[in-house]
N, CA, C and O atoms as CSV, one atom per row, in Angstrom:
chain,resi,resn,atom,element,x,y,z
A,1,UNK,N,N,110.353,231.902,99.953
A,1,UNK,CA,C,109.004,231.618,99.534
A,1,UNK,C,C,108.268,230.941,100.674
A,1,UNK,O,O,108.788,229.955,101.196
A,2,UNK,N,N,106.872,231.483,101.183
A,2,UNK,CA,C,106.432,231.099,102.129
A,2,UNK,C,C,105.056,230.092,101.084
A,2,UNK,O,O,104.583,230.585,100.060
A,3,UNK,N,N,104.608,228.654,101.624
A,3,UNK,CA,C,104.187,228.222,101.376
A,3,UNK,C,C,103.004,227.872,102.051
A,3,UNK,O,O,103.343,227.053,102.905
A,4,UNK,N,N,101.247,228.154,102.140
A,4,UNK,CA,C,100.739,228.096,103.030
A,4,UNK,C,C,99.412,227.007,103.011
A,4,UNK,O,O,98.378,227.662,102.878
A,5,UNK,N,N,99.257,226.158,103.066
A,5,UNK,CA,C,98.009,225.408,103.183
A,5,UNK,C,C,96.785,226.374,103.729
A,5,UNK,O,O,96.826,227.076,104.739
A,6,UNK,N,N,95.475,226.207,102.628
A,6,UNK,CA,C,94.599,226.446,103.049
A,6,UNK,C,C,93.557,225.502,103.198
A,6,UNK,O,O,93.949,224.477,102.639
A,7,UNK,N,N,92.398,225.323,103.681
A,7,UNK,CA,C,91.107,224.165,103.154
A,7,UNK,C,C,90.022,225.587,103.388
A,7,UNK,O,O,89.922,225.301,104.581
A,8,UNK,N,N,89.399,226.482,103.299
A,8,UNK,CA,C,88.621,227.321,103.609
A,8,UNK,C,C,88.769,228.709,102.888
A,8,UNK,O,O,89.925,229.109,102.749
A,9,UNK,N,N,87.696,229.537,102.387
A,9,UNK,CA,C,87.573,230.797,102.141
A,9,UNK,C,C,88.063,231.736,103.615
A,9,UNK,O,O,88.338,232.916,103.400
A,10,UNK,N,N,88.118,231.481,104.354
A,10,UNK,CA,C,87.928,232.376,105.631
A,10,UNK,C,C,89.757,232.277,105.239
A,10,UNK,O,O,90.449,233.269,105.006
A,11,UNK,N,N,90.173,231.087,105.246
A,11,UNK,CA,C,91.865,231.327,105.555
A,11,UNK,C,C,92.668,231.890,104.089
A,11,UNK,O,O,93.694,232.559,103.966
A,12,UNK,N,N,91.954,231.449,103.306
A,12,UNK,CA,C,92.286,232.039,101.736
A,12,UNK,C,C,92.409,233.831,102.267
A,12,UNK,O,O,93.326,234.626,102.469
A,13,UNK,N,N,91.099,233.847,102.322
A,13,UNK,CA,C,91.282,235.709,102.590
A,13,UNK,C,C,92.061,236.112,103.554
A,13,UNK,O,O,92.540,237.244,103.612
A,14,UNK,N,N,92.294,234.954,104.615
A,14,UNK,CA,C,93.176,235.830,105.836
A,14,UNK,C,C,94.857,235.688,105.162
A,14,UNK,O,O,95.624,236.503,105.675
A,15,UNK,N,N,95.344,234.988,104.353
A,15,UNK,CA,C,96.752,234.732,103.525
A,15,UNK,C,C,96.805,235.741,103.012
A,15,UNK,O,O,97.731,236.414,103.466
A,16,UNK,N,N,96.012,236.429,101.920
A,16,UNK,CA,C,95.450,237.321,101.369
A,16,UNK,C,C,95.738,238.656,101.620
A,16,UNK,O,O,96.473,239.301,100.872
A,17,UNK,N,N,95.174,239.162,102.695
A,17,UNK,CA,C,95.181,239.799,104.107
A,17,UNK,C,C,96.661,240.059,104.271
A,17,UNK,O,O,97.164,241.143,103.975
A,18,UNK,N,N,97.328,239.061,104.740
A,18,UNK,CA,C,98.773,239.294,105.191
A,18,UNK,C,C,99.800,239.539,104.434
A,18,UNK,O,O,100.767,240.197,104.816
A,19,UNK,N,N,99.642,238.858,102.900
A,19,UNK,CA,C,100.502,238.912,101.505
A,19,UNK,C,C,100.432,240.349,101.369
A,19,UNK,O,O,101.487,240.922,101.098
A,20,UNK,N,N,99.185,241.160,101.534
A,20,UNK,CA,C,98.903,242.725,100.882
A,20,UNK,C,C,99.927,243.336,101.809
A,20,UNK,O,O,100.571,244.320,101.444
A,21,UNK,N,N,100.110,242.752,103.070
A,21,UNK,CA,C,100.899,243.832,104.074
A,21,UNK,C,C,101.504,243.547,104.163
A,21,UNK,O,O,102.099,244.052,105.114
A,22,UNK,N,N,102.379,242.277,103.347
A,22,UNK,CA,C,103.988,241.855,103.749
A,22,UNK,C,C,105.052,243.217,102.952
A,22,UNK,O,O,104.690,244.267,102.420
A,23,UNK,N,N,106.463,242.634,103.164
A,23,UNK,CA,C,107.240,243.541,102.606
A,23,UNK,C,C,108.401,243.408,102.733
A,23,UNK,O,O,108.989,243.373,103.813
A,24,UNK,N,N,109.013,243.294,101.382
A,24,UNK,CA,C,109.945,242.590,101.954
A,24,UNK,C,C,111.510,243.127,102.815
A,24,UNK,O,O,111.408,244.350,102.912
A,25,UNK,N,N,112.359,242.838,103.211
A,25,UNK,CA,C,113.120,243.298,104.377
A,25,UNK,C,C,112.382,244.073,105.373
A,25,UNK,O,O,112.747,245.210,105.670
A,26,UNK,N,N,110.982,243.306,106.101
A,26,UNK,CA,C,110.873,244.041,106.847
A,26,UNK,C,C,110.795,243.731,108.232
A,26,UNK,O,O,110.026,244.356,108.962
A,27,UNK,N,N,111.605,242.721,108.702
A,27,UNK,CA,C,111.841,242.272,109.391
A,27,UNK,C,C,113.181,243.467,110.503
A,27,UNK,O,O,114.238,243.930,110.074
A,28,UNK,N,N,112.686,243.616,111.699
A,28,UNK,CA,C,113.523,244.254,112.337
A,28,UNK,C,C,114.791,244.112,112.407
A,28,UNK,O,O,114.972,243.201,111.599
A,29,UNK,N,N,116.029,244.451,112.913
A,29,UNK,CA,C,117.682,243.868,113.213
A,29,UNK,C,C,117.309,243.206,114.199
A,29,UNK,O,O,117.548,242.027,113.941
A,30,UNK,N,N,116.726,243.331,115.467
A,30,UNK,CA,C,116.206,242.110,116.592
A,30,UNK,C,C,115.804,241.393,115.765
A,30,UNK,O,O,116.509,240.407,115.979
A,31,UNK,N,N,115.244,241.164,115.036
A,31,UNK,CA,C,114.267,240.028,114.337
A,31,UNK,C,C,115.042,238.720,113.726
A,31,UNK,O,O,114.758,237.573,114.071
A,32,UNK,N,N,116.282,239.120,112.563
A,32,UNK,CA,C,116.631,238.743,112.262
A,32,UNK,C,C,117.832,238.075,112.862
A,32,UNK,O,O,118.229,237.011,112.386
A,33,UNK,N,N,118.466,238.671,113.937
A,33,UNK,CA,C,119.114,238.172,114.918
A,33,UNK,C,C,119.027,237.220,115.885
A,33,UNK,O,O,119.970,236.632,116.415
A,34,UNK,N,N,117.548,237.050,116.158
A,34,UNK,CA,C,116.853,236.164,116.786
A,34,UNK,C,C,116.768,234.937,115.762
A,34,UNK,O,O,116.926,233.800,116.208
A,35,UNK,N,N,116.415,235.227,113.801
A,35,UNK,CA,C,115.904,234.072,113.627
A,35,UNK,C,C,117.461,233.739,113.236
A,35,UNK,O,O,117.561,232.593,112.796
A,36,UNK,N,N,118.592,234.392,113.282
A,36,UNK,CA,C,120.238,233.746,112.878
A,36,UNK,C,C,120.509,233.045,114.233
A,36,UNK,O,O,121.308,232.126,114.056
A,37,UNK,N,N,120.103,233.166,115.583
A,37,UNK,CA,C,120.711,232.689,116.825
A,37,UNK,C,C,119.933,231.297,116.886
A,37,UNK,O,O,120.412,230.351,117.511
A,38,UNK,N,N,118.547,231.199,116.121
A,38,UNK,CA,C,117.790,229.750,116.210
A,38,UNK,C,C,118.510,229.165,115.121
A,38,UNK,O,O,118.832,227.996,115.333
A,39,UNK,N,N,118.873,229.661,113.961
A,39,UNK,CA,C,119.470,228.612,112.941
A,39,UNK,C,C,120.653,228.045,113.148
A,39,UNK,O,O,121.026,226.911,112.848
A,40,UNK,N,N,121.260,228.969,113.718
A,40,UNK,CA,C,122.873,228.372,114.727
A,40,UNK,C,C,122.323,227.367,115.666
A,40,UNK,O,O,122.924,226.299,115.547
A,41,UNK,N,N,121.304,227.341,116.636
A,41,UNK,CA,C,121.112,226.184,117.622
A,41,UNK,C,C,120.706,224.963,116.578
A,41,UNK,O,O,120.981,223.770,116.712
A,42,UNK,N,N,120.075,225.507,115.650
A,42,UNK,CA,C,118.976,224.113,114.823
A,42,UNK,C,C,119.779,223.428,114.063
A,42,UNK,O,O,119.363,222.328,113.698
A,43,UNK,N,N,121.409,223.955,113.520
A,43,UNK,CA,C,121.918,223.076,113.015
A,43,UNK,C,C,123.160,222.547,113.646
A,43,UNK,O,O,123.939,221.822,113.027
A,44,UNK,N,N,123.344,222.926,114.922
A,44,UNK,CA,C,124.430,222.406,115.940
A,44,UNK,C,C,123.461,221.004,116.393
A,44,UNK,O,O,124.022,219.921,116.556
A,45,UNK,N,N,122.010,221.147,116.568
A,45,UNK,CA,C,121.837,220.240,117.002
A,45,UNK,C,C,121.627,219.053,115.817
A,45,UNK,O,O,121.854,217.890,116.151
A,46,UNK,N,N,121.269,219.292,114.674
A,46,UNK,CA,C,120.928,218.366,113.271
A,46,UNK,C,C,122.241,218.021,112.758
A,46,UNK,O,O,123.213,218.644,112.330
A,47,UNK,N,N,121.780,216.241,113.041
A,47,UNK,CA,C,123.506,215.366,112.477
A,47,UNK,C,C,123.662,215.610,111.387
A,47,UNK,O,O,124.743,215.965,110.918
A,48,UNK,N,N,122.394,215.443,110.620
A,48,UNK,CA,C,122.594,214.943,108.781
A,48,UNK,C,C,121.854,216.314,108.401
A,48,UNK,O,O,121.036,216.926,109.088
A,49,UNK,N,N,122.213,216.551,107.480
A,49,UNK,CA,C,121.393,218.056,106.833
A,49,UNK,C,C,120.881,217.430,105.700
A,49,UNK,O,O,121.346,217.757,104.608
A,50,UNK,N,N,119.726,216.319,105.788
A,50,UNK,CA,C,119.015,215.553,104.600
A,50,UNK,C,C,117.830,216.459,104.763
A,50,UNK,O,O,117.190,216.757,105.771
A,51,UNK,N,N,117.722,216.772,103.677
A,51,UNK,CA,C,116.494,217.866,103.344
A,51,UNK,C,C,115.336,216.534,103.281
A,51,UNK,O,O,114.254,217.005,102.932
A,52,UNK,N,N,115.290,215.809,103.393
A,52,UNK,CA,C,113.875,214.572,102.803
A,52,UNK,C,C,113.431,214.643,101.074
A,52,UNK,O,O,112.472,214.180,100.457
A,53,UNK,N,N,114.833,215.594,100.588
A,53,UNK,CA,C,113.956,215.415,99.204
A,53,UNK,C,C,114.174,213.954,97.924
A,53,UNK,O,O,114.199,213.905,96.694
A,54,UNK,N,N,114.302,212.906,99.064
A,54,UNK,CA,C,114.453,211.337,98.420
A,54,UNK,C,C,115.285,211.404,97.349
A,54,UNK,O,O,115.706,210.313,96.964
A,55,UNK,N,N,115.667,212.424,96.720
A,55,UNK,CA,C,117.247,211.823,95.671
A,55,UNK,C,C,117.437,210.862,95.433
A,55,UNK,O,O,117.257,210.249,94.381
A,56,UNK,N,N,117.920,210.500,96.577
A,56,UNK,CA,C,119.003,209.118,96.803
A,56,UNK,C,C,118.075,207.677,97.172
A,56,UNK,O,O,118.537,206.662,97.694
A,57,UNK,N,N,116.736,207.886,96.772
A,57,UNK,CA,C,116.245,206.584,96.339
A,57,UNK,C,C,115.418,206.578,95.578
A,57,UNK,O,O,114.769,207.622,95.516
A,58,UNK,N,N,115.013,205.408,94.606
A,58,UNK,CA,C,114.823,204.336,95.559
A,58,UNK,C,C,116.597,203.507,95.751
A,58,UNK,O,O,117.227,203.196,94.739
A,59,UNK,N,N,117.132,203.277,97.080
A,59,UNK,CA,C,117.705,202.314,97.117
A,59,UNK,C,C,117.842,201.122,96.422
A,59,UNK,O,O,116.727,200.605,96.354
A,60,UNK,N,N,118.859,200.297,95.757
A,60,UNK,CA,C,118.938,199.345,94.804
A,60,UNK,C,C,118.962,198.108,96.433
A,60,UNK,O,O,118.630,196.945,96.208
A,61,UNK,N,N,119.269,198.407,97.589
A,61,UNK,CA,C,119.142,197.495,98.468
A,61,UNK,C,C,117.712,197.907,99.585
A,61,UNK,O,O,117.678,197.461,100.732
A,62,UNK,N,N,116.806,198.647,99.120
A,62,UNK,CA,C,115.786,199.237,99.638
A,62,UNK,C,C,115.918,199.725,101.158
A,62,UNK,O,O,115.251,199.574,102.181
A,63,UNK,N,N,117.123,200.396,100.804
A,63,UNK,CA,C,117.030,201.272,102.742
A,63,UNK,C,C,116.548,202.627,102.630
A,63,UNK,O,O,117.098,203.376,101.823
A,64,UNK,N,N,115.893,202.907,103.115
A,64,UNK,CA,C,114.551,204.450,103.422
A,64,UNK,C,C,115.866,205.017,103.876
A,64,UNK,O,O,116.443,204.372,104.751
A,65,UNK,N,N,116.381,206.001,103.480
A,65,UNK,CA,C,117.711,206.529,103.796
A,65,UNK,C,C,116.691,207.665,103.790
A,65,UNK,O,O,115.931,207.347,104.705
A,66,UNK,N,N,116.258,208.789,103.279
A,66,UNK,CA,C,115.109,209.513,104.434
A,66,UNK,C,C,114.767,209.264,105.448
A,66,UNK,O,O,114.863,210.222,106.215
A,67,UNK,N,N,114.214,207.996,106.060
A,67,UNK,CA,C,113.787,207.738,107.301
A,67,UNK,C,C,114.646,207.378,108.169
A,67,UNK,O,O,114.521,207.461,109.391
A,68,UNK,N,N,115.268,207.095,107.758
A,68,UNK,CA,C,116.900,206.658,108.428
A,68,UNK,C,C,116.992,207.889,109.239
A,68,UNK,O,O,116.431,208.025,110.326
A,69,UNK,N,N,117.802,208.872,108.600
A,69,UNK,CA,C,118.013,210.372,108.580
A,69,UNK,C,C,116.870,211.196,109.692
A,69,UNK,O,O,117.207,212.107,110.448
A,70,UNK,N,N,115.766,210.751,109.600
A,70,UNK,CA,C,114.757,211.122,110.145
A,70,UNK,C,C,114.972,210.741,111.492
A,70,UNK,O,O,115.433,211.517,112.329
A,71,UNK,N,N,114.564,209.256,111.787
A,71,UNK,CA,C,115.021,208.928,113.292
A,71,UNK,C,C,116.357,209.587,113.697
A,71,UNK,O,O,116.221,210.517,114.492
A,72,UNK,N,N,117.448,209.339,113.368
A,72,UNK,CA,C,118.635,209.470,113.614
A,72,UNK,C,C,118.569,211.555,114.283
A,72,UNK,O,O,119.193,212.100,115.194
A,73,UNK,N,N,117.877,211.930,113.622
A,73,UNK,CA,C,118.206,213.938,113.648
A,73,UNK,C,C,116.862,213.833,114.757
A,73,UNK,O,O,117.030,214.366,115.854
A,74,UNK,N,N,115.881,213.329,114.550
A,74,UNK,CA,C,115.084,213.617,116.069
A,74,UNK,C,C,115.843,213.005,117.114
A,74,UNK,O,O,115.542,213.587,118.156
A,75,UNK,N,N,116.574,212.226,117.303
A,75,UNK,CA,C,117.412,211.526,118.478
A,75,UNK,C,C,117.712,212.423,119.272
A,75,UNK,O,O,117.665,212.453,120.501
A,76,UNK,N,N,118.328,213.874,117.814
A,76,UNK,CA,C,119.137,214.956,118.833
A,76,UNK,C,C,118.461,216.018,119.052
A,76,UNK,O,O,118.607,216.644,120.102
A,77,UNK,N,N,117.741,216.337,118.245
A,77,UNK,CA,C,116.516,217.814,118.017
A,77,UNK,C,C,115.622,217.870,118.832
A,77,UNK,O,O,115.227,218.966,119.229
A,78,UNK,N,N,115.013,216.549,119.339
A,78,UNK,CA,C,113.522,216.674,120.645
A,78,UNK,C,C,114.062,215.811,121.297
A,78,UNK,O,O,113.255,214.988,121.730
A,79,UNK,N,N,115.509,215.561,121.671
A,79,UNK,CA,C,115.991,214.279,122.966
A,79,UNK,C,C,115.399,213.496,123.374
A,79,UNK,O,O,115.456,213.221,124.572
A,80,UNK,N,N,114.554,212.803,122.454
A,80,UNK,CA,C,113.138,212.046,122.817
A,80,UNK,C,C,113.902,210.933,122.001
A,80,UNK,O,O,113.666,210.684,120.819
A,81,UNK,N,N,115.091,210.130,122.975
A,81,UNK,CA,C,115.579,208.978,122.633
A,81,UNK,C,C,114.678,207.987,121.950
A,81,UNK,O,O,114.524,207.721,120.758
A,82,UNK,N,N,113.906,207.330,123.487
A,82,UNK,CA,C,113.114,206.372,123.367
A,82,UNK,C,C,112.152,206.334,121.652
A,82,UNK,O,O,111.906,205.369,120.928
A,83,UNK,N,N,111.942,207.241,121.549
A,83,UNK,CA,C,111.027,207.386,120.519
A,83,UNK,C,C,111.515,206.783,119.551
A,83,UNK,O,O,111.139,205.654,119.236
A,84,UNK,N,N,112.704,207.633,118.735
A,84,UNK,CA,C,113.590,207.554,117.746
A,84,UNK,C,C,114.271,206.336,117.794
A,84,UNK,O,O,114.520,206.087,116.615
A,85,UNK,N,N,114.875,205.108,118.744
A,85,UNK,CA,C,115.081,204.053,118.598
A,85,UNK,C,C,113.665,202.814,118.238
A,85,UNK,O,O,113.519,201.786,117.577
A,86,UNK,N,N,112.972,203.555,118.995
A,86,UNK,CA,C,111.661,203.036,119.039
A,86,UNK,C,C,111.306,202.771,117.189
A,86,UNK,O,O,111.188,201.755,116.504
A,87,UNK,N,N,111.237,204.066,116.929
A,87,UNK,CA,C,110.905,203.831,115.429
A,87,UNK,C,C,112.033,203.614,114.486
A,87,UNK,O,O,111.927,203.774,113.270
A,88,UNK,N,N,112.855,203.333,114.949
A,88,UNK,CA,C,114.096,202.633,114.021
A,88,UNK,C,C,113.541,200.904,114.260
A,88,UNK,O,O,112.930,200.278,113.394
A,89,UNK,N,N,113.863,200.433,115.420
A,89,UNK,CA,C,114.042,199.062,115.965
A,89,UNK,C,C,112.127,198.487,115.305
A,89,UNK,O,O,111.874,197.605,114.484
A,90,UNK,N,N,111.398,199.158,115.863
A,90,UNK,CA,C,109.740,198.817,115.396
A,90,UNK,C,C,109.366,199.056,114.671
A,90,UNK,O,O,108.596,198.292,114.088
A,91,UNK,N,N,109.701,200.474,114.139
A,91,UNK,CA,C,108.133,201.126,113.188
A,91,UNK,C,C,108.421,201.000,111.497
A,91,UNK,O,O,107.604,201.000,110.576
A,92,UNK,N,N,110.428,200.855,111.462
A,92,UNK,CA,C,110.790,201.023,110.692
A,92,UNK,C,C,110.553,199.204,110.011
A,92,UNK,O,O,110.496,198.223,110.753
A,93,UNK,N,N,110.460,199.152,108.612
A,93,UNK,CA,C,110.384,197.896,108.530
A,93,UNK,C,C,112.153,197.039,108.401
A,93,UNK,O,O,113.061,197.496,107.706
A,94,UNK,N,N,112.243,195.932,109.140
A,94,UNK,CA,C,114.103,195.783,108.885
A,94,UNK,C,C,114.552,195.566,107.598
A,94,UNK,O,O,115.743,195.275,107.699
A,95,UNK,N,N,114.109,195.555,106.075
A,95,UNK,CA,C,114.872,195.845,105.143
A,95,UNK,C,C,114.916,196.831,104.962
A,95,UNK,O,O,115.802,197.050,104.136
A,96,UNK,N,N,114.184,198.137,105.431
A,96,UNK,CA,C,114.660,199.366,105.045
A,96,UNK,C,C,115.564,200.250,105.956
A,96,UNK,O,O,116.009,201.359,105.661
A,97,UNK,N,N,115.803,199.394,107.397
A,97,UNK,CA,C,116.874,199.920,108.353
A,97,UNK,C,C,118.743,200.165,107.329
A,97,UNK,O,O,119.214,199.592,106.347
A,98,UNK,N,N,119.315,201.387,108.322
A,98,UNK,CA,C,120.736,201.599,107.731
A,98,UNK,C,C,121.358,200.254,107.298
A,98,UNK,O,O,121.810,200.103,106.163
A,99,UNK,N,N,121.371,199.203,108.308
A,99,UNK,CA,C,122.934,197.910,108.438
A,99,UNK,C,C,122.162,197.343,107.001
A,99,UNK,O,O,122.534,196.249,106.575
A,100,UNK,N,N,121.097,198.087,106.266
A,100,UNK,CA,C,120.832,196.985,104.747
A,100,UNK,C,C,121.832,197.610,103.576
A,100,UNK,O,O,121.903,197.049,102.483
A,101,UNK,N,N,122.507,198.661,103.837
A,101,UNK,CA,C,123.819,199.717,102.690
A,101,UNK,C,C,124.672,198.680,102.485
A,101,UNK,O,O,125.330,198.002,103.273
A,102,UNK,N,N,124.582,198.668,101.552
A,102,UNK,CA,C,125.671,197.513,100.870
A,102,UNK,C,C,127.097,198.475,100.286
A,102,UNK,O,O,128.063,197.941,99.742
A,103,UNK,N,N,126.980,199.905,100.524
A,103,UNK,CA,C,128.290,200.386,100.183
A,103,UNK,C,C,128.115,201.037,98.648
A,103,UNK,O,O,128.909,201.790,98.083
A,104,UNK,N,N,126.896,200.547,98.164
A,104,UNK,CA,C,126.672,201.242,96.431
A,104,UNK,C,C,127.450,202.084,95.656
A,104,UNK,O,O,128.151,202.039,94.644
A,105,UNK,N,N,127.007,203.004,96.644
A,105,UNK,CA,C,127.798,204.858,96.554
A,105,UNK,C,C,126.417,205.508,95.463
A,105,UNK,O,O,126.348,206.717,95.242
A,106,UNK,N,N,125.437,204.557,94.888
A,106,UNK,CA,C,124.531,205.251,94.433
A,106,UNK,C,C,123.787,206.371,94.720
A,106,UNK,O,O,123.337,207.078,93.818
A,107,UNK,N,N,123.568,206.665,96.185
A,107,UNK,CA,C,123.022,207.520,96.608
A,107,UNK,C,C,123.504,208.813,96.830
A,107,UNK,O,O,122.889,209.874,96.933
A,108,UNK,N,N,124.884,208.524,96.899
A,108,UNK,CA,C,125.729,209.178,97.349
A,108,UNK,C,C,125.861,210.417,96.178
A,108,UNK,O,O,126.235,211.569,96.394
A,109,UNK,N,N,125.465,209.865,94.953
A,109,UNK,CA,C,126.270,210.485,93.872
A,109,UNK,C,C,124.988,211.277,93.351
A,109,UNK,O,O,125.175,212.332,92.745
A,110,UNK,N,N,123.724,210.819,93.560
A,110,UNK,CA,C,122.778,211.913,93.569
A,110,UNK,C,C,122.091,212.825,94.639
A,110,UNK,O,O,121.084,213.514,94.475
A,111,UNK,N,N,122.728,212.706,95.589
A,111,UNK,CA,C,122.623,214.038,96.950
A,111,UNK,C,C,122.510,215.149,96.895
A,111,UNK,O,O,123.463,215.758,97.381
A,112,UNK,N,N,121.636,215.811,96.455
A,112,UNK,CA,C,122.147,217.493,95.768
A,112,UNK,C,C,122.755,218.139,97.572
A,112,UNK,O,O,123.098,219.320,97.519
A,113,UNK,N,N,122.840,217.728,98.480
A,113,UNK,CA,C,123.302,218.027,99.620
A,113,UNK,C,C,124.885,217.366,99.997
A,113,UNK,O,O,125.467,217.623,101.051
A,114,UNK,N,N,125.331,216.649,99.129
A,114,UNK,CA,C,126.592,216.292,99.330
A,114,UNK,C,C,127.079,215.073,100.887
A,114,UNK,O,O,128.168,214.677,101.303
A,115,UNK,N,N,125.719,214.846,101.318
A,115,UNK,CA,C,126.002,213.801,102.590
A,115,UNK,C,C,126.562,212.705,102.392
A,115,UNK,O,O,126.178,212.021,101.443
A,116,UNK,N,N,127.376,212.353,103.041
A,116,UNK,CA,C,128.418,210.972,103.082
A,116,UNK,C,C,127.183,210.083,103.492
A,116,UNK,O,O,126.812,209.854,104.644
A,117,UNK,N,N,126.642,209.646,102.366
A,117,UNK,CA,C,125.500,209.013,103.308
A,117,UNK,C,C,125.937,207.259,103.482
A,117,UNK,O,O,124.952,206.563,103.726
A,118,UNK,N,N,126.838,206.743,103.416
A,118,UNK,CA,C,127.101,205.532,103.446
A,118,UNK,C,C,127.806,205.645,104.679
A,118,UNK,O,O,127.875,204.610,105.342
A,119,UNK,N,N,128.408,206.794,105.190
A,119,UNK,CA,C,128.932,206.968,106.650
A,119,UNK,C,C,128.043,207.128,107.833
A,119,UNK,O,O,128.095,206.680,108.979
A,120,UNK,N,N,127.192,207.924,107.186
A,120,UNK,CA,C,126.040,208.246,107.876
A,120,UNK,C,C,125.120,207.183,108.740
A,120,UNK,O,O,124.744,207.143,109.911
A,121,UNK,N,N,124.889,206.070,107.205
A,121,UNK,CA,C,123.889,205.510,107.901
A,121,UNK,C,C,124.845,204.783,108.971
A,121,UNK,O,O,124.354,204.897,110.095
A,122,UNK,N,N,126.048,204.078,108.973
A,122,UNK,CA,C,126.803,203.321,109.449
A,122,UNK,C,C,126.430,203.902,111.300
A,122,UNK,O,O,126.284,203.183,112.288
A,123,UNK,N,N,126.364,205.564,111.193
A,123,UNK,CA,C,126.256,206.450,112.399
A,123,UNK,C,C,124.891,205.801,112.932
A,123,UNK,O,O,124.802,205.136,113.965
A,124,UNK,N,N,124.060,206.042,112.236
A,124,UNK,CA,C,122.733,205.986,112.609
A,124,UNK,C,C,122.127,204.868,113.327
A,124,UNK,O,O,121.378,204.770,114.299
A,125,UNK,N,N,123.102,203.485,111.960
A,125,UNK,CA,C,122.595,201.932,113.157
A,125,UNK,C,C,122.784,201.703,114.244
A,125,UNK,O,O,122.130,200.994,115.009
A,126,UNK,N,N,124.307,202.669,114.531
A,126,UNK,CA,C,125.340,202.542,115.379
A,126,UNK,C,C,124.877,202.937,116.921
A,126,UNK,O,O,125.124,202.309,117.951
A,127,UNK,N,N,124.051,204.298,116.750
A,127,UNK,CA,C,123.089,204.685,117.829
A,127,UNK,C,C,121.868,204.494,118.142
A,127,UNK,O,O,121.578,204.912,119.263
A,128,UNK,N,N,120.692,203.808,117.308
A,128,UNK,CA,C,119.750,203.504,116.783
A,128,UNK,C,C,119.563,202.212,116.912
A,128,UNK,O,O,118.429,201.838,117.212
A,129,UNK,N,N,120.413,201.422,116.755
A,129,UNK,CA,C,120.071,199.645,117.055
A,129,UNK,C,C,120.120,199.275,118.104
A,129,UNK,O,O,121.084,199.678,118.756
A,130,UNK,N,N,118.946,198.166,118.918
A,130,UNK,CA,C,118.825,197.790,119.897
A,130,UNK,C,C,118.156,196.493,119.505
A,130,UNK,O,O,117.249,196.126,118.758
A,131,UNK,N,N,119.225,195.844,120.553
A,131,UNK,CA,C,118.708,194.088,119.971
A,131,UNK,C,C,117.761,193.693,120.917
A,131,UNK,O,O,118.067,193.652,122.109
A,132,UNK,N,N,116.237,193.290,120.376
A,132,UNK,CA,C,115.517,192.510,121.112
A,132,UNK,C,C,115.567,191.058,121.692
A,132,UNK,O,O,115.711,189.983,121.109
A,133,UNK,N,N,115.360,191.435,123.379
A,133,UNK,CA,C,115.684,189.722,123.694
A,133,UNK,C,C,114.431,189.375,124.070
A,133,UNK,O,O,113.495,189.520,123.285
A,134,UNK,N,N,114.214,188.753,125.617
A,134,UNK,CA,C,113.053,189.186,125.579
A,134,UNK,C,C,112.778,190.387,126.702
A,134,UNK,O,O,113.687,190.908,127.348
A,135,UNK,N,N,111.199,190.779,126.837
A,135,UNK,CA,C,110.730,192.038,127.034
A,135,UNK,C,C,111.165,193.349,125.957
A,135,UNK,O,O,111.244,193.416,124.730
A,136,UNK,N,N,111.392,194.301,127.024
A,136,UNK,CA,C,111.744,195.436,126.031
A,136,UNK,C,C,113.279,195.999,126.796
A,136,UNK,O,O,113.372,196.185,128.010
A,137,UNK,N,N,114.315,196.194,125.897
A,137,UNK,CA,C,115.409,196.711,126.314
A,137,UNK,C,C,115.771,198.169,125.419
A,137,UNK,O,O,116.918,198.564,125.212
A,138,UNK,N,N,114.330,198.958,124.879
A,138,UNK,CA,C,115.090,199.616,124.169
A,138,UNK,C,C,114.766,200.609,125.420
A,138,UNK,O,O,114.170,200.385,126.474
A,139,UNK,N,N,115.441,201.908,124.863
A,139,UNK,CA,C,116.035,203.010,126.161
A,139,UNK,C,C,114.455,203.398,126.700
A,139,UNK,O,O,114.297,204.175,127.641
């Protein structure tokens, strides 16, 4: 199911437009080969396979275990370290950082994705935490 935002008549009709001429399997054998050789790179490089569909909170110890997940899989997907510690260590607020998992298993048990997520986050602080002294020491 393709899902498409519009705000305009012009893009309504151009969706429109393309729905009348879709079809389905009609994607070439190159085509589909190409989009099986990107899904093999996209999930060699993605740690956690957290879809963002929040399940697993609200947290009873309020850790954003979505956002967690979030920093942690851009770390490896756009190698844009700095960033991803950046918004763990700053952007994130520190009760909702990983080291707040108290071990529940609550989350765990509504995952429709099955993630060890109490291991997970343990991963995430693990690469993701940077202690401020002074200036800036994150990467």
């Amino acid at each position: 199911m393709v899902l498409s935002g519009m705000s305009s008549m012009p893009q309504l009709e151009e969706n429109i437009k393309t729905a009348e001429h879709a079809a389905a399997a009609s994607l070439t054998e190159e085509e589909l080969e190409l989009i099986s050789k990107v899904q093999i790179n996209f999930e060699k490089m993605l740690k956690v396979n957290c879809t963002g569909c929040a399940y697993c909170i609200p947290c009873p110890n309020n850790v954003d275990i979505p956002m967690n997940f979030d920093a942690y899989n851009d770390y490896y997907l756009f190698e844009d370290h700095h960033r991803s510690i950046m918004s763990y260590n700053r952007m994130m607020p520190e009760a909702q950082r990983a080291f707040n998992c108290v071990e529940c298993g609550e989350c765990e048990e509504k995952c429709p994705q099955g993630i060890e997520i109490i291991k997970e986050l343990k991963n995430v602080h693990k690469l993701l935490y940077r202690e401020e002294s002074s200036g800036s020491n994150l990467e």
